[in-house]
C-alpha positions in Angstrom: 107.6 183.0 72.2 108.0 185.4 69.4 111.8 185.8 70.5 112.0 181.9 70.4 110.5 181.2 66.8 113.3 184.5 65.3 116.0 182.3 66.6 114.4 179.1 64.8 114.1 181.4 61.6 117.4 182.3 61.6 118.6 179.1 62.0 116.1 177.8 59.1 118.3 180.2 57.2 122.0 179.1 58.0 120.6 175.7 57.5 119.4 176.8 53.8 122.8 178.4 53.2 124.9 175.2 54.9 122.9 172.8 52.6 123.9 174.5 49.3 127.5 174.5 50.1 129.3 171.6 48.3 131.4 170.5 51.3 128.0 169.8 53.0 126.6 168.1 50.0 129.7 165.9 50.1 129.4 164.4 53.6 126.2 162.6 53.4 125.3 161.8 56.7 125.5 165.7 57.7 123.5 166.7 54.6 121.1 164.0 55.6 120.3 165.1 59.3 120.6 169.1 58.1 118.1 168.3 55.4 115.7 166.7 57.9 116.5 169.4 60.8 115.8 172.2 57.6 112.4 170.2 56.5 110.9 170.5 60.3 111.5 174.0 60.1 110.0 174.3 56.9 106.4 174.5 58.3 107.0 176.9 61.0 108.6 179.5 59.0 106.4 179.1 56.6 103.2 179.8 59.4 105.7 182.6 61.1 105.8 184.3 57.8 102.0 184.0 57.1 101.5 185.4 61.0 103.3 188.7 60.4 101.7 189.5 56.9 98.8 188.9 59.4 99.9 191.5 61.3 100.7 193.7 58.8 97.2 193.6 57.1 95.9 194.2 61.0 98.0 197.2 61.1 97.3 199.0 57.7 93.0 198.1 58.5 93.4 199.9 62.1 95.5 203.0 60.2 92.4 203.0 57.8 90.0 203.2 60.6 92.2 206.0 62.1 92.7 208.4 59.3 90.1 207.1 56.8 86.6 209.4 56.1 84.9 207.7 53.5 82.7 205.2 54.8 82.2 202.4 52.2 85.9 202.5 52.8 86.1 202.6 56.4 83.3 199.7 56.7 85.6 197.3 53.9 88.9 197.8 56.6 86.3 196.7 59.2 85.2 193.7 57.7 88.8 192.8 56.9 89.8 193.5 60.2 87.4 191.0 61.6 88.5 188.3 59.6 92.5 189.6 60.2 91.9 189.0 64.0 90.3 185.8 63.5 93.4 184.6 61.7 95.4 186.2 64.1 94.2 183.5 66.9 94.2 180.6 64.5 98.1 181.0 63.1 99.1 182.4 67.1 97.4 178.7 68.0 99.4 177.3 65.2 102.7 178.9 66.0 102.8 177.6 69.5 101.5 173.7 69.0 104.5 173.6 66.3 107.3 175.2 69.2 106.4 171.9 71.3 109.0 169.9 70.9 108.5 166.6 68.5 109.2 163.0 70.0 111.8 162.0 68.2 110.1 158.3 67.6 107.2 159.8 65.9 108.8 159.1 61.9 109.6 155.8 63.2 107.9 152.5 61.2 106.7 150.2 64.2 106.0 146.4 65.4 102.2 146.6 66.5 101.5 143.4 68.8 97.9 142.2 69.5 97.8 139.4 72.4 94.5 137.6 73.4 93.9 138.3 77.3 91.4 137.5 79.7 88.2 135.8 77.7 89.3 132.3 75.9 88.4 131.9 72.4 86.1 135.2 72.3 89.7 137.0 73.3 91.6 135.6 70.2 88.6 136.5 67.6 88.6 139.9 69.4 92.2 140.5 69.1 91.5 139.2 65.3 89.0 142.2 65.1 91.8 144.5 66.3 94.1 143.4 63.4 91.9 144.2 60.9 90.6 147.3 62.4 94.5 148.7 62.5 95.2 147.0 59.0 92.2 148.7 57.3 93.4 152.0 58.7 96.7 151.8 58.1 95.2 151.3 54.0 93.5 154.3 54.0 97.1 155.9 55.1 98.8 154.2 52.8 100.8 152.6 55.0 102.4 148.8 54.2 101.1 146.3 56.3 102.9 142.8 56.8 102.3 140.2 59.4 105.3 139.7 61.1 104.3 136.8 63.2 101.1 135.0 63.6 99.6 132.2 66.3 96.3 131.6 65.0 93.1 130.0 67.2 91.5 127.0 65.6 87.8 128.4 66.0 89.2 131.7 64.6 91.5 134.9 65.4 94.6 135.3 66.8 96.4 134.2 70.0 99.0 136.7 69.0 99.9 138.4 65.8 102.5 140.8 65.1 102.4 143.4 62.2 105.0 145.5 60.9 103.8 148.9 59.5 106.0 151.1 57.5 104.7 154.7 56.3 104.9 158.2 57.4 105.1 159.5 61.2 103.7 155.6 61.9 104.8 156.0 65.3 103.5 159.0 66.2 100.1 158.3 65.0 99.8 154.4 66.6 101.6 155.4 69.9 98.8 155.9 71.9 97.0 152.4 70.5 99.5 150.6 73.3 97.5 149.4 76.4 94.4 146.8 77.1 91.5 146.8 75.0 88.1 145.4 76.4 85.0 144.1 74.3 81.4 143.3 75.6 79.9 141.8 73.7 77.3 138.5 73.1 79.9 135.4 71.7 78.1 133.6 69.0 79.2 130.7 71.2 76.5 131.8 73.4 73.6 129.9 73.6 71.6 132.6 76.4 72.7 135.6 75.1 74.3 136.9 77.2 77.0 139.4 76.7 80.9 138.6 77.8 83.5 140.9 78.8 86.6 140.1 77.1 90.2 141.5 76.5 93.1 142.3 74.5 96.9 143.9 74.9 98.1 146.0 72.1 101.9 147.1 72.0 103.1 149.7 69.8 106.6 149.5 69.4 109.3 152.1 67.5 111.2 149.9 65.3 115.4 150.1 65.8 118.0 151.8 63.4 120.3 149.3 62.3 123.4 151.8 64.2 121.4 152.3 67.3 121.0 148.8 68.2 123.9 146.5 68.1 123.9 142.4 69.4 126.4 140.5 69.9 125.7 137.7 67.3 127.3 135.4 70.8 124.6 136.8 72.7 121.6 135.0 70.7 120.1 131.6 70.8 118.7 130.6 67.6 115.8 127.9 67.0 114.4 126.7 64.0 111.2 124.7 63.8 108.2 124.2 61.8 105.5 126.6 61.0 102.2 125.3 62.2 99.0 127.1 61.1 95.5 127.1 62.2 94.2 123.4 62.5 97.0 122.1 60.4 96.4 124.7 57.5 99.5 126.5 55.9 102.3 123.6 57.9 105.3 123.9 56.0 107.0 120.6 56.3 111.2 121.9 56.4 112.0 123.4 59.9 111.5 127.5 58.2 110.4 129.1 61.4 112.3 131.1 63.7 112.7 131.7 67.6 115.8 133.7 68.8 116.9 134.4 72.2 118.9 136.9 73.3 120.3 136.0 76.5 121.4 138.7 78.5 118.0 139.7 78.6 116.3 137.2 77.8 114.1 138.4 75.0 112.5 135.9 72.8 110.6 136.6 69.3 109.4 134.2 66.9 108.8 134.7 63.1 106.8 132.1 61.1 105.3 134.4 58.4 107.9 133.3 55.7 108.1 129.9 54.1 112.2 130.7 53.9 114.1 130.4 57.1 116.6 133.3 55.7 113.8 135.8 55.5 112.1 134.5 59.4 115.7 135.2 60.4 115.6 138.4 59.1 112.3 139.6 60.4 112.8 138.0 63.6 116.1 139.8 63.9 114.3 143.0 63.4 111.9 142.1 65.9 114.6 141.4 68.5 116.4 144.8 68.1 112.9 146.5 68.4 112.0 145.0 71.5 115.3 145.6 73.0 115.1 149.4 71.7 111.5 149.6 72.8 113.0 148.4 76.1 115.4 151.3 76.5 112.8 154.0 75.1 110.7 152.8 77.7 113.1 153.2 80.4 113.0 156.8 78.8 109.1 157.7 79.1 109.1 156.2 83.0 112.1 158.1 83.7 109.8 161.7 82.7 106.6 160.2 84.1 107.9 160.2 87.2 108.1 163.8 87.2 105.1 164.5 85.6 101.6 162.1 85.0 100.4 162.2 81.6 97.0 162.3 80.7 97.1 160.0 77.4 100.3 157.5 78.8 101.6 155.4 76.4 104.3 153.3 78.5 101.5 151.1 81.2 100.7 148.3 79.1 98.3 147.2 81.8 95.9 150.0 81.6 92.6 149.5 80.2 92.6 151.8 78.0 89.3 151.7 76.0 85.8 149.8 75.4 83.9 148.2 72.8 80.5 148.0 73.4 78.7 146.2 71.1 75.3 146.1 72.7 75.6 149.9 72.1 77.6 150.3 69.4 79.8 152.8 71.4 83.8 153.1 71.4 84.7 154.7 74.9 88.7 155.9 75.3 88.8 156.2 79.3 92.3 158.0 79.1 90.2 161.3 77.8 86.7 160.2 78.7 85.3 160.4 74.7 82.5 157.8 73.8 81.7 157.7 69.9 78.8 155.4 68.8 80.7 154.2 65.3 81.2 150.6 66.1 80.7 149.2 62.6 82.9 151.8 60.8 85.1 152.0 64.0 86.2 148.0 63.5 86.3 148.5 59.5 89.0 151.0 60.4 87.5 154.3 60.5 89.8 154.8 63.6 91.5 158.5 62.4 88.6 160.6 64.6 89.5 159.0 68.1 93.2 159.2 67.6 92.8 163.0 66.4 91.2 163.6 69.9 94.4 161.4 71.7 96.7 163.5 70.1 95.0 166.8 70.7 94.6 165.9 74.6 98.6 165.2 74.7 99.1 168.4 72.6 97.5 170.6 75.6 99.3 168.9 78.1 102.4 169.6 76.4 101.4 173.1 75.9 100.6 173.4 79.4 104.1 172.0 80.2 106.0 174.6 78.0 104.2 177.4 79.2 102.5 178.5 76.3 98.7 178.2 77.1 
């Protein structure tokens, strides 16, 4: 491992040195992607350095307890040896969760899509929950949230909304959100109380570089019609919404959050080259989970994935068999906790994988 991060050190350095030379600094797409490369490296250096003045300090305490004689002396190098160790274990712990090698979606800015599933109207005000639960967290981040897309349910929620999050390492926090979310709860549509079972199908998807995806402006269908809004609210009355199809593969997106059809062509253009990207990155994650089964997946869409149990008040992830009883702050957004745990349980897996625990 050690032999590993000396290599990454020294190449920390020649980075350093290539990004102060002026030819570098001239060519702006190399300085961008050495600047980025140098940044990740940043932190680990940074801990690698910290580890062997670790070691150092553990070396110059056990020399004390060697050759020392006083014993108010003796009994300080001790104490400080103690604590040494203990940091020891916490940067070695450190040192090896930051050699795992990043997904290189994680800085990505995402489309998260809520759908209504199985339930009827309790489904759409469920997946209405969801969007403010991811919105409210997303503010605490301080993240940008903006609805993309939105079919509203007369008697409330969403048949499907779209939202498009911008921010820092968006992806790599949300990625694990993607799969089938189940509620049981007691409608207020219910007259005997009792409680419902009722679902909803979140998609996390990494949002496209303009020079990694590239349509043939032949290969789309476009559609414009009018924006309809929950019982009749918000109809704009010139055709501003949007529906493209791209044909080859017949993907179809629709963007009615803008009252100008330039900026729903826009959006919906970006949500086209996602889904087509998300398509390919998909092909990707099957492609290794066929040699290997992850324990937190984030490619079945199908999978139930978690619970909300209102009668309760407990959140239960089934991926990683956690139950928290939060369900009020949980739906206001207080969200970070449960996808701490996610990321942790893929973290030892990929440990595992690389050989280092």
């Amino acid at each position: 491992m050690f032999d590993q991060i000396e290599n990454l050190r020294g190449k920390y350095i020649e980075i350093g040195k290539a990004l102060s030379d002026p030819a570098t600094m001239s060519d702006m797409k190399r300085f961008t992607a050495l600047n980025k490369e140098y940044k990740e490296l940043e932190n680990l250096v940074a801990v690698y350095d910290r580890y062997k003045l670790i070691l150092a300090n553990i070396a110059n305490n056990k020399q004390i307890l060697d050759t020392e004689k006083d014993e108010d002396f003796r009994d300080m190098a001790k104490a400080d040896l103690v604590q040494q160790e203990e940091e020891k274990e916490k940067y070695e712990t450190q040192l090896k969760s930051l050699l795992v090698p990043k997904d290189p979606e994680d800085d990505r800015n995402v489309l998260l899509e809520i759908r209504a599933g199985a339930g009827g109207d309790e489904a759409s005000i469920f997946a209405g929950d969801l969007m403010r639960m991811y919105s409210r967290y997303c503010e605490t981040l301080g993240w940008t949230v903006t609805v993309a897309n939105a079919n509203e349910n007369p008697v409330g929620g969403f048949k499907e909304v779209v939202l498009e999050i911008e921010g820092e390492n968006v992806y790599g926090t949300l990625k694990f959100e993607s799969g089938v979310h189940r509620v049981q709860r007691i409608p207020e549509t219910e007259a005997k109380g009792r409680v419902h079972t009722s679902a909803a199908s979140v998609a996390v998807l990494p949002e496209a570089d303009e020079v990694e995806i590239y349509i043939n402006p032949a290969d789309i269908r476009m559609d414009v019609f009018r924006a309809s809004g929950a019982g009749g609210q918000h109809v704009n009355r010139t055709e501003s919404a949007v529906r493209l199809v791209h044909i080859p593969t017949n993907t179809v997106v629709e963007c009615q959050a803008e009252r100008s059809q330039h900026k729903n062509r826009d959006m919906a253009m970006k949500m086209l080259k996602t889904r087509i990207y998300e398509a390919a990155v998909r092909k990707h994650e099957d492609a290794i989970a066929a040699r290997r089964k992850t324990l937190v997946s984030t490619g079945d869409r199908s999978a139930k994935i978690r619970t909300y149990n209102y009668p309760q008040g407990r959140i239960t992830d089934h991926r990683i068999n956690l139950s928290v009883y939060n369900l009020d702050s949980f739906m206001n957004g207080d969200i970070g906790g449960m996808i701490e745990a996610l990321a942790v349980a893929e973290q030892t897996e990929k440990l595992k994988e690389n050989n280092l625990i």
